[in-house]
C-alpha positions as a printed Julia matrix, in Angstrom:
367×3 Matrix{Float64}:
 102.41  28.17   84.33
 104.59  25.33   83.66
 109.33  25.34   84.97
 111.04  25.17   83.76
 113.23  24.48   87.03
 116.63  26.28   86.59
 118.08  23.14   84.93
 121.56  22.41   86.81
 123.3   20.42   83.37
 124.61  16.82   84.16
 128.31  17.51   82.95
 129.32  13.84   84.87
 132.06  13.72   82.58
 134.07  15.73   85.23
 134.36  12.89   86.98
 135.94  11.15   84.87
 139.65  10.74   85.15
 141.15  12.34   81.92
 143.02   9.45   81.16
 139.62   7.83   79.55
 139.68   9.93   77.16
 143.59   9.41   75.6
 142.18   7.95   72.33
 138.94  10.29   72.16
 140.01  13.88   71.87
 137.3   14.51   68.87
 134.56  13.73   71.84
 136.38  15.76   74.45
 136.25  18.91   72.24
 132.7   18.39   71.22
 131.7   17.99   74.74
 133.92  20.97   76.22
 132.28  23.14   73.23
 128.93  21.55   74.43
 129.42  22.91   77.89
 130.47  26.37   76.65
 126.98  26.49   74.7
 125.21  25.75   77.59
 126.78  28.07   79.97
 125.66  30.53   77.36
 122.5   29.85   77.24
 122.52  28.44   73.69
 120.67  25.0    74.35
 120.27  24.65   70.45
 124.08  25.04   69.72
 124.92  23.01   72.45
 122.4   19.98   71.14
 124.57  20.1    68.12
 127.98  19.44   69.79
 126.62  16.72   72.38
 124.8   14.78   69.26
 128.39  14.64   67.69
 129.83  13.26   71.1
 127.37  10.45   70.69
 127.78   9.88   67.24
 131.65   9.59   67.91
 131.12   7.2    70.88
 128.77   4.9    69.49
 131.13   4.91   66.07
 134.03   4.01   68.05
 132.12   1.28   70.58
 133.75   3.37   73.49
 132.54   1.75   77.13
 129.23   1.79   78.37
 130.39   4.88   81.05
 131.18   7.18   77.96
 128.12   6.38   75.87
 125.36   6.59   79.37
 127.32   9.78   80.05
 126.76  11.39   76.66
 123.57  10.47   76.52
 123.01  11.6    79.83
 123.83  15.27   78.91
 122.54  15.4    75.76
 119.18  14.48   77.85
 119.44  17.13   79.9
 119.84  19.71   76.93
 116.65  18.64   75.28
 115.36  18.6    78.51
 116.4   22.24   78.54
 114.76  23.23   75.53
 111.31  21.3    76.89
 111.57  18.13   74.46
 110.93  15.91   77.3
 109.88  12.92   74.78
 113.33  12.68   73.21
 115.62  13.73   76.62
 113.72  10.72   78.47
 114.9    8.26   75.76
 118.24   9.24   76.06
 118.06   9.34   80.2
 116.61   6.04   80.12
 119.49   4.47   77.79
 121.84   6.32   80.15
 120.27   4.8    83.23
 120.39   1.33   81.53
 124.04   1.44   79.97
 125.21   2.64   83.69
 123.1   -0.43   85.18
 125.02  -2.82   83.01
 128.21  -2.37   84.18
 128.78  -2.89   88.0
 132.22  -1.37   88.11
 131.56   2.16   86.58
 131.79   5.13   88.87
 129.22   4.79   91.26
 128.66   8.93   91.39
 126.96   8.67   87.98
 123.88   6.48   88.29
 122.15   8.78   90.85
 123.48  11.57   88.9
 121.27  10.59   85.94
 118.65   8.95   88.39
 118.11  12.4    89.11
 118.01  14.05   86.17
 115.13  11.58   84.99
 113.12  12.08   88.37
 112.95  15.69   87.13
 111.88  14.68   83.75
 108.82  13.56   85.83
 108.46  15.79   87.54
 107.89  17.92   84.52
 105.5   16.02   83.04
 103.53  15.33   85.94
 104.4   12.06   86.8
 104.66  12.18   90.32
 105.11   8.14   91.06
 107.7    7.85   88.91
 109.27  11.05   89.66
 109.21   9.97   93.89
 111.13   6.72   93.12
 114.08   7.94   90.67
 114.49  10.86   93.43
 114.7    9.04   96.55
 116.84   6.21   94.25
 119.25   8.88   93.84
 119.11  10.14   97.15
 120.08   6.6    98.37
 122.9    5.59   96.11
 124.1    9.36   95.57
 123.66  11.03   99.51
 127.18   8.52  100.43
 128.51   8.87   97.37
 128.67  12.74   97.1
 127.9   13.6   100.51
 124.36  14.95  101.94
 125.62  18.79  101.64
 126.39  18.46   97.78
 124.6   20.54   95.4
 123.47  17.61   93.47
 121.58  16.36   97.13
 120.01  19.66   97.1
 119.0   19.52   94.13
 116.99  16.23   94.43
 115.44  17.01   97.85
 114.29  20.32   96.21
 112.84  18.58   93.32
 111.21  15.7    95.44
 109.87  18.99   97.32
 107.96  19.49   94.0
 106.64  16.4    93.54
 105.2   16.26   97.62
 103.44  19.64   96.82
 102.19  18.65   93.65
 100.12  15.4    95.62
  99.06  17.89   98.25
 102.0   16.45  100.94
 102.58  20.46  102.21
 105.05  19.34  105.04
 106.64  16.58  103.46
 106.93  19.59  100.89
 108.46  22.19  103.19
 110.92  19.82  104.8
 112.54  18.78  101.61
 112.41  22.32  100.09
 113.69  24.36  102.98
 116.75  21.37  103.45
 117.77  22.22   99.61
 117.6   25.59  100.28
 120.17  25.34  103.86
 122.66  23.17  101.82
 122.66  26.16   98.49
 123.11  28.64  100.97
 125.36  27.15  103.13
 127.86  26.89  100.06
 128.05  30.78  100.22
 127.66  31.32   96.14
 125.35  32.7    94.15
 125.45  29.75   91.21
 122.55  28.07   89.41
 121.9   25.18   92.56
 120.7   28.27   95.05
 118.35  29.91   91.6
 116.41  26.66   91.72
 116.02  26.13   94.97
 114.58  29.6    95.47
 112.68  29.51   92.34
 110.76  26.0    93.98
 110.67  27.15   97.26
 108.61  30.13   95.93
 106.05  27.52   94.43
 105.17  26.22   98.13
 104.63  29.89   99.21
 102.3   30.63   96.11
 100.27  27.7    97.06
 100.34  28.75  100.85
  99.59  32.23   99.58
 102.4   33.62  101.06
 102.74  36.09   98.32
 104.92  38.13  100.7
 107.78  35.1   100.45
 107.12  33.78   97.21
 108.11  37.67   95.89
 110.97  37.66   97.99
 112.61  34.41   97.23
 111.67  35.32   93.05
 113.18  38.56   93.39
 116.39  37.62   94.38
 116.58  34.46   92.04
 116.02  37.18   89.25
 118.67  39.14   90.94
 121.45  36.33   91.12
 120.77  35.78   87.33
 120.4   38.76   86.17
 123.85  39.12   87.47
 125.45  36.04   86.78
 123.7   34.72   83.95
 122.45  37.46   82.02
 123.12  35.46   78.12
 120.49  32.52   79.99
 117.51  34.92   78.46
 114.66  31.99   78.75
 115.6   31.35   82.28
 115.43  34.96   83.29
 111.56  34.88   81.45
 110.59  32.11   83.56
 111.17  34.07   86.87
 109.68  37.23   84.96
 106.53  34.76   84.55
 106.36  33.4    87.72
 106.57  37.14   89.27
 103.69  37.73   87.21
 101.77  35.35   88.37
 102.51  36.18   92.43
 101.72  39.77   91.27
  98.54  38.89   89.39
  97.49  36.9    92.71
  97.77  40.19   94.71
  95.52  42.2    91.85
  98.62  44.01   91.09
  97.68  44.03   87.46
  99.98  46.9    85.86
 103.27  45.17   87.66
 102.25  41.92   86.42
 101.48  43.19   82.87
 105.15  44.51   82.79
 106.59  41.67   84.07
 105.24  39.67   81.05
 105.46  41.72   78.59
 109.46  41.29   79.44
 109.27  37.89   79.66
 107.68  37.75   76.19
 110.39  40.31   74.88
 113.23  38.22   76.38
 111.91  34.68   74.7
 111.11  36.27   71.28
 115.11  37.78   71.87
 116.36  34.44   72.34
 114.3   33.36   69.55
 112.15  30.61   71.38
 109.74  28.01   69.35
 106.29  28.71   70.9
 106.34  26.55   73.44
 104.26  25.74   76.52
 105.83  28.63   78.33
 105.08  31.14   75.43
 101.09  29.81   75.66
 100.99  30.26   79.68
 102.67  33.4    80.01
  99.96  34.76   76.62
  97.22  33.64   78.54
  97.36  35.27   81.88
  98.34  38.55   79.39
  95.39  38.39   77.6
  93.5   37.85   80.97
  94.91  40.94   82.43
  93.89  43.38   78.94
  90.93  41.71   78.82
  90.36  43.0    82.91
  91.69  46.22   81.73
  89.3   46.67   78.84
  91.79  46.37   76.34
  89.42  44.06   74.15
  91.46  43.48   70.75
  94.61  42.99   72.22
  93.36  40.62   74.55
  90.88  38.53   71.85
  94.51  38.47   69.36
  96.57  37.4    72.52
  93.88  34.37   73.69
  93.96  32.9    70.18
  97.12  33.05   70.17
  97.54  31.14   73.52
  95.33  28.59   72.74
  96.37  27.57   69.88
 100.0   27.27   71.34
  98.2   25.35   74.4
  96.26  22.76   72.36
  99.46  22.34   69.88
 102.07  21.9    73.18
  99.61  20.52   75.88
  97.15  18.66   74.17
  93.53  20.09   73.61
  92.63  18.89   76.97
  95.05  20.05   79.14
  93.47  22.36   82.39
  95.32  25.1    81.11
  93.02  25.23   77.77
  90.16  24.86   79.86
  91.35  28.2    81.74
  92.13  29.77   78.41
  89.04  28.88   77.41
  86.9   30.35   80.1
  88.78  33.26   79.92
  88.62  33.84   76.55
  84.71  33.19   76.54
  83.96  35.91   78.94
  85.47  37.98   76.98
  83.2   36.71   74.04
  80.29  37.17   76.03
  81.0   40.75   76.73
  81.36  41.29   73.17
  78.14  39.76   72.37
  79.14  36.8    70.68
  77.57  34.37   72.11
  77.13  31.18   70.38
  80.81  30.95   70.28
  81.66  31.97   74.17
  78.99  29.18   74.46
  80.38  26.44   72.33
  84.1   27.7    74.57
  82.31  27.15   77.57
  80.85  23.73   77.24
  84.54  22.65   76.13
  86.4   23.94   79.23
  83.54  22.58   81.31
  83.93  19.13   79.43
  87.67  19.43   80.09
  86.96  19.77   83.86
  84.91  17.06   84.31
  87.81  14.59   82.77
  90.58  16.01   84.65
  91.22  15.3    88.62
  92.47  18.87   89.42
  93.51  19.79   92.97
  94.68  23.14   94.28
  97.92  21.9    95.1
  98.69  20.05   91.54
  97.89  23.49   90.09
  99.73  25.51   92.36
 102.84  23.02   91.21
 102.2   22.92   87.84
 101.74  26.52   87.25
 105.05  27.11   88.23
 106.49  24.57   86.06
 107.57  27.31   82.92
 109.92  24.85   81.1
């Protein structure tokens, strides 16, 4: 499965006093429109206002705070929509244009430090994704103080990236602080969805199936509730129950919970994306369990395809797709090409270093 995490949106042009903006009212309307979009779910519509906010600042030569702050969010929204190529451009220019001027509000850097640690830690690079968290940690914790959401959000994330390299109770420690400082806020906003959503990832890789469930349930609750328009977010946690459920051999839950996943992305009318490919796989694996044979061969194809075209064609996830989908084969007595499926996921496996805990991150990763 891949997360998306429950993105928390940059926005550091709250702290900005308003008086910076007295000769750029175009921007502030584009951005304020932006914001609406995004609070709506609409990542698409909200692309389209932020790219004018950067067109007007960069037409205008507005400071270096204005233009790494634009960038910054309109990062975060392609980020949002899993075009992690393009946001991490646009993070990196941020990070440089804030670097470049020593006397610009010294909230944002970390800000945007963090937001580009959790760029890595989408796309598995866990080095990189160590060092831009625990930079933000160090120039943001006195800054914003250690019980700000922004804190918790970067000791949750850092979580991630300890389980992903198999550090369980570095892990824990970070993920269970993010989750004391959500909570201890006393709302129900997008900070405590994430932290429950990750915190549920170190359960499914301790197996705790019990608490992953539990902490799932009542992220789905929270936006179901609060952010019902955010339809691909809601899918994710639909996924990831599906995959706690699947664990457990609960096959018929787990079937439902996809199948509304699926429903929900084709209503918000997502590109097939990684998540689509993931959440199509594990289907197909359950009809194909079930006996429901031309479903499940229609569904597979349909995966992998998505997989090689989003993940490359030697990603571990095609190699699982590809096992599956070759039993299946076999028991359809077609065997030359289960075979020739076979010797590819095998050939797959031998490239790949994959550990039990990078999975158990990674497949929790829906984006």
């Amino acid at each position: 499965m891949r997360k998306r995490f429950h993105w928390i949106f940059v926005f550091t042009f709250i702290f900005l006093s308003s008086t910076l903006f007295a000769e750029d009212n175009s921007a502030v309307l584009l951005h304020a429109r932006a914001r609406e979009a995004f609070d709506q779910g609409d990542y698409v519509q909200a692309e389209g206002y932020l790219r004018g906010v950067v067109y007007e600042l960069d037409a205008r030569e507005a400071t270096p705070a204005l233009k790494a702050l634009a960038s910054a969010d309109l990062g975060s929204v392609l980020l949002a929509q899993s075009r992690s190529a393009e946001a991490e451009v646009l993070l990196n220019r941020a990070v440089n244009l804030l670097r470049s001027d020593p006397s610009i509000d010294s909230r944002h850097l970390p800000i945007v430090l963090g937001n580009l640690g959790r760029l890595h830690v989408f796309t598995g690079r866990w080095s990189q994704a160590e060092a831009d968290l625990k930079d933000a940690l160090r120039l943001g914790g006195p800054v914003l103080g250690e019980h700000s959401l922004y804190v918790a959000d970067w000791r949750s994330n850092l979580g991630m990236v300890y389980l992903a390299v198999g550090k369980k109770k570095h892990a824990a420690r970070e993920l269970q602080a993010a989750l004391r400082i959500v909570e201890g806020g006393g709302v129900q906003n997008s900070a405590l969805v994430s932290a429950l959503v990750n915190i549920a990832t170190l359960y499914y890789v301790k197996r705790d199936w019990r608490r992953a469930e539990s902490a799932l349930s009542r992220s789905l609750s929270i936006m179901e509730q609060s952010f019902p328009s955010r339809r691909l977010d809601i899918s994710r946690t639909l996924g990831r129950l599906a995959f706690v459920c699947h664990a457990q051999k609960r096959s018929d839950e787990a079937e439902a919970f996809l199948r509304r996943a699926l429903a929900l992305r084709r209503e918000a009318m997502a590109d097939q994306g990684p998540d689509d490919a993931i959440l199509s796989a594990l289907l197909a694996n359950i009809l194909a369990s079930k006996g429901s044979d031309a479903e499940a061969e229609e569904i597979y194809g349909q995966a992998l395809s998505a997989q090689e075209r989003t993940l490359g064609p030697r990603s571990a996830d095609v190699a699982s797709t590809l096992e599956g989908f070759a039993t299946l084969l076999r028991r359809k007595n077609r065997q030359p090409l289960a075979s020739e499926m076979e010797s590819r996921a095998a050939a797959i496996r031998r490239e790949l270093d994959f550990t039990t805990s990078a999975r158990g991150a990674r497949i929790w990763q829906l984006r």
